[in-house]
C-alpha positions, -999 to 999 in steps of 0.1 A, spaced: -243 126 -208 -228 139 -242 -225 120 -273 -190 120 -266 -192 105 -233 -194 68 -226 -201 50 -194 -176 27 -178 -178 0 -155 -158 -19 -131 -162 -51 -108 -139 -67 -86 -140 -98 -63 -118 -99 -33 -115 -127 3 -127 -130 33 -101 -105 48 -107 -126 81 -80 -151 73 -58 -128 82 -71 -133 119 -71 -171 113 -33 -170 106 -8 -188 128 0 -168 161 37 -181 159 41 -160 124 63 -127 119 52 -105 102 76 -105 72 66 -144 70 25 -131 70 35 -107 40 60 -132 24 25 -156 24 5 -134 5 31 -125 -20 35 -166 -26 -4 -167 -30 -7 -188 0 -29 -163 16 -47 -137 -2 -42 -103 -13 -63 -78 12 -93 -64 1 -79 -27 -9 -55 -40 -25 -81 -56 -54 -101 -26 -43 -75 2 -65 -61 -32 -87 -27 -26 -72 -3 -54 -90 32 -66 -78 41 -63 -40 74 -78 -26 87 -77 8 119 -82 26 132 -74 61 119 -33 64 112 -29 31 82 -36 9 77 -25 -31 37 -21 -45 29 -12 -78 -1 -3 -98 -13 12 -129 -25 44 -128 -60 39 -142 -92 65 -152 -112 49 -124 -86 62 -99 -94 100 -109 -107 129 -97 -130 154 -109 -93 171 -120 -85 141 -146 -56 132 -117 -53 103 -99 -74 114 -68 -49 121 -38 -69 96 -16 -58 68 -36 -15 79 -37 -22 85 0 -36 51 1 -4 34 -19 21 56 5 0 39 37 5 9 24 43 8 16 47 25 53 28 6 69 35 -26 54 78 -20 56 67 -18 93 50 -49 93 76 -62 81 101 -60 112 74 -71 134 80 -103 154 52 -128 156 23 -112 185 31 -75 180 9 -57 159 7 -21 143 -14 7 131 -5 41 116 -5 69 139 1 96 113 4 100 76 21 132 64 23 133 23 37 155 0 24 157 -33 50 165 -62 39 161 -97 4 149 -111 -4 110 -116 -29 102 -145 -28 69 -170 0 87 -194 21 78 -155 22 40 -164 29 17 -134 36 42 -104 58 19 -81 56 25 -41 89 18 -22 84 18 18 109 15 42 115 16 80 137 51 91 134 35 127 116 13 152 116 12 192 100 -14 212 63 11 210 72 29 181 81 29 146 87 54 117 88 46 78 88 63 51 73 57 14 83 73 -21 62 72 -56 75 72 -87 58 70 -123 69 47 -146 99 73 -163 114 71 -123 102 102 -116 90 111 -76 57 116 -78 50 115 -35 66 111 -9 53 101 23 65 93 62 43 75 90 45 71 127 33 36 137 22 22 170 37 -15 181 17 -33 204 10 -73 216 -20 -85 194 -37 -121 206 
């Protein structure tokens, strides 16, 4: 290590992600997300994981933000790709979730992400916005956009989901 160089650190605490499991059977899963955004249940592990901040959700449509931080980099000094993949999963998958009456579950079938500008800190608060394109009774497609903190698209991503019965 250079003189110039200084080590950083980081530590983070995060819930049993098991309540989750423990939740009531009878709950959509728009009331399951609305939960965790009152602080009634906790925030999932990754999202403490990459310190991701705000998240609302409504009926198809979910908003995430975090601050684009030096721990998020790459050997580039970019925010690793990995990590915006991760945001755009998560405002896909979660706008899904959304829709979902209580016993259907979902997991991402596909992830297909197009990478427009670089992120790094001088981004600010890079805001996801996920939304559902359209959903069958098996299947469901979403979409998710990222913007830095001057509005500008910085990804754009679209998922295929898979619904099925869960309990």
């Amino acid at each position: 290590m250079t003189q110039t160089q200084q080590q950083r650190t980081r530590t983070f605490e995060w819930d049993d992600p098991g309540v989750y499991a423990q939740a009531p059977a009878e709950l959509t899963g728009l009331e399951l997300l609305q939960l965790m955004v009152a602080g009634e249940l906790p925030p999932p592990p990754i999202m403490r994981l990459l310190d991701m901040q705000d998240f609302t959700a409504e009926f198809g449509r979910v908003v995430v933000t975090m601050k684009a931080q030096e721990f998020h980099y790459n050997p580039l000094g970019t925010v690793h790709g990995g990590v915006i993949s991760t945001l755009l999963d998560t405002g896909a998958g979660c706008a899904v979730h959304s829709t979902l009456p209580a016993g259907i579950g979902y997991t991402s079938m596909d992830l297909t992400v197009k990478y427009l500008r670089p992120v790094t800190v001088e981004s600010g608060l890079v805001t996801c916005e996920g939304t559902v394109l359209s959903q069958g009774r098996r299947t469901a497609l979403a979409q998710a956009t990222l913007t830095d903190e001057a509005g500008r698209l910085v990804a754009h991503a679209t998922s295929s989901c898979l619904l099925f019965p869960v309990g």
